[in-house]
N, C-alpha and C positions, 0 to 999 in steps of 0.2 A: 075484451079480446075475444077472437072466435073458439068456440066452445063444442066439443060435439055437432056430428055433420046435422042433429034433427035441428038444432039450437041456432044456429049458423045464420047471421044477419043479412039480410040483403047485400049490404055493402062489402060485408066477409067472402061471399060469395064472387059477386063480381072482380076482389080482387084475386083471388085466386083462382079466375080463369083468367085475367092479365097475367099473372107471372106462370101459368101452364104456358102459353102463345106463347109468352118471351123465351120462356126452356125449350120450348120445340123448335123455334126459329134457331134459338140457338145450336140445337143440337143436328139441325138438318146439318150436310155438306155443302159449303159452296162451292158452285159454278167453278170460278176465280176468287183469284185475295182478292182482287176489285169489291168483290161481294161482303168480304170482309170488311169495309171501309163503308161503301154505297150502299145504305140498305135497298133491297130487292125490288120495290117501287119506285124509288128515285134513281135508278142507272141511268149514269149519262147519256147523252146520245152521242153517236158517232158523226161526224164533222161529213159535211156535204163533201163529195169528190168535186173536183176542179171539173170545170167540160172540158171536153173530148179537144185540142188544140185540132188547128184546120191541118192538111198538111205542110202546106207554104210555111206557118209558123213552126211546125218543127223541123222541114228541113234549113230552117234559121237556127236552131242549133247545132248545125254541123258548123257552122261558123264562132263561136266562141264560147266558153264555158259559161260567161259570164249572162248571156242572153237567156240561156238553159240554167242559170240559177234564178233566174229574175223572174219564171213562168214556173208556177205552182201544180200544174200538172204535169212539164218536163222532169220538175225538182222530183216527186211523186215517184216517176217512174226513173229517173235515174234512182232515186236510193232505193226500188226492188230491184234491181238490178244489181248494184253493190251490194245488197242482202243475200241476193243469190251466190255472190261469190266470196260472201265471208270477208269483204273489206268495204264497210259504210264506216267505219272510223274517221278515215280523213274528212266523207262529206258531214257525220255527226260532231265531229271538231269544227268544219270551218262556219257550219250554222250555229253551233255553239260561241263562237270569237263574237259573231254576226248577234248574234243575242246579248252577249256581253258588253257591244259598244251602246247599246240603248240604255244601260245601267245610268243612272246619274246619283244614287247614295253609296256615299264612299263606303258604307260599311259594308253595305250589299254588293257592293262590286269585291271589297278583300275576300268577303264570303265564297262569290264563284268564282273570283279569281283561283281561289284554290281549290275548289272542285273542278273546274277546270283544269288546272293544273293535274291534280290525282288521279282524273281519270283519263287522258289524253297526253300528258308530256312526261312527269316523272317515269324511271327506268322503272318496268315492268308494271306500267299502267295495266288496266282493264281492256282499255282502250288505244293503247298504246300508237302516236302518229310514228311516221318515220323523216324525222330530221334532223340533223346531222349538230354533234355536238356543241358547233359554237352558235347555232341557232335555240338551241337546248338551253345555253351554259346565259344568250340572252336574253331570253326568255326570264330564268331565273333569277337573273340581276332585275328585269322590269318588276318581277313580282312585289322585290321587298319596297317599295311604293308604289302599288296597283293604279295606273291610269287605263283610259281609256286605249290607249296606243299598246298596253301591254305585250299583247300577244299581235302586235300585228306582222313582225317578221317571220314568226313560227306559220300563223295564217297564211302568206303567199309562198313561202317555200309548200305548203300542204297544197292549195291551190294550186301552181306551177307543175305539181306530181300529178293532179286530178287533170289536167288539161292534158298533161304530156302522156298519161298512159289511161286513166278511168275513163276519160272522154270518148276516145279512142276504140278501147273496147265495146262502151256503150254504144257508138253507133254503127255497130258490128252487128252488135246482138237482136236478138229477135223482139226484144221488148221496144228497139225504137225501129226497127224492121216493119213492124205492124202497122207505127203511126203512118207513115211515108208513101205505105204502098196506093 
C-alpha cells in the first residue's frame, strides 16, 4: 500500500491523480442536471432544425390543423408559440396519444398509459388538458385494459379545441406572420 509521499510507487501516484480529476470534476458546478447525467465530453448534440418551409407550404396551413401537424417545422413553430402563451399542454398531450399509438408491448403501453394519464388527464395534472367529464370519466374506463385506442376520444376533443381556438391564434401571431410574408 502507498506509504509516505518520498516512498510512493509509480502506480500509487498515478492513482491518485485519477481520484484528485474525479474530485475536481466532481466538485466543479454544472452547467445543467444534463451535465449531471452526460459527462462534459459526451453532450448530446442538439437535433438539426427542420428548413425553413416555402411560403406556399405554410400558407397550407391556414387550411387544417392537421397539415400543420404533419410538417415538422410548422409543428416547431406552433409549439413556441403555445409556449409563449403558457398553453402547449394540449399540443404536448395530443403528440404524446400520437406516441402512445406506436407502442406495441402491452406492458410498455400500461406504463405510459399512466403517465399519460398523470400528467395530462387526472384532476389537477401537471399538465392538466381541458375535457369535459364524460370524456375524462372514458378515458378512465379505457385505461383499466390499456389499448391502443385508449385515449383516442380524449385526443380529438384536445384536437377539435387546438383547431377551434390555438390554430386560430397562431395564425394571428407573428411567429406564422414571418413565414408568409
Amino acid at each position: 500500500m502507498c506509504k509516505g509521499l518520498a516512498a510512493l510507487p509509480h502506480s500509487c501516484l498515478e492513482r491518485a491523480k485519477e481520484i484528485k480529476i474525479k474530485l475536481g470534476t466532481l466538485l466543479q458546478k454544472p452547467d445543467s442536471a444534463v451535465d449531471l447525467i452526460i459527462p462534459y465530453n459526451e453532450k448530446a448534440q442538439k437535433p438539426a432544425k427542420p428548413p425553413k418551409p416555402s411560403r406556399d407550404e405554410a400558407l397550407q396551413w391556414r387550411d387544417s390543423l392537421d397539415k400543420l401537424l404533419q410538417n415538422d417545422h410548422a409543428l416547431a413553430n406552433f409549439k413556441s408559440f403555445l409556449q409563449s402563451e403558457f398553453s402547449e399542454e394540449n399540443l404536448e398531450f395530443w403528440l404524446a396519444c400520437e406516441d402512445y399509438k406506436k407502442i406495441r408491448s402491452p406492458v410498455e403501453m400500461a406504463e405510459r398509459a399512466k403517465q399519460i394519464y398523470q400528467e395530462f388527464i387526472q384532476t389537477e395534472a401537471p399538465k392538466e388538458v381541458n375535457i369535459d367529464h364524460f370524456t375524462k370519466d372514458l378515458t378512465v374506463k379505457n385505461l383499466v385494459e390499456p389499448s391502443l385506442s385508449s385515449f383516442d376520444s380524449a385526443q380529438k376533443k384536445v384536437h377539435a379545441l387546438m383547431e377551434k381556438d390555438s390554430l386560430p391564434r397562431f395564425l394571428r401571431s407573428e411567429f406564422y406572420q414571418e413565414l408568409v410574408k
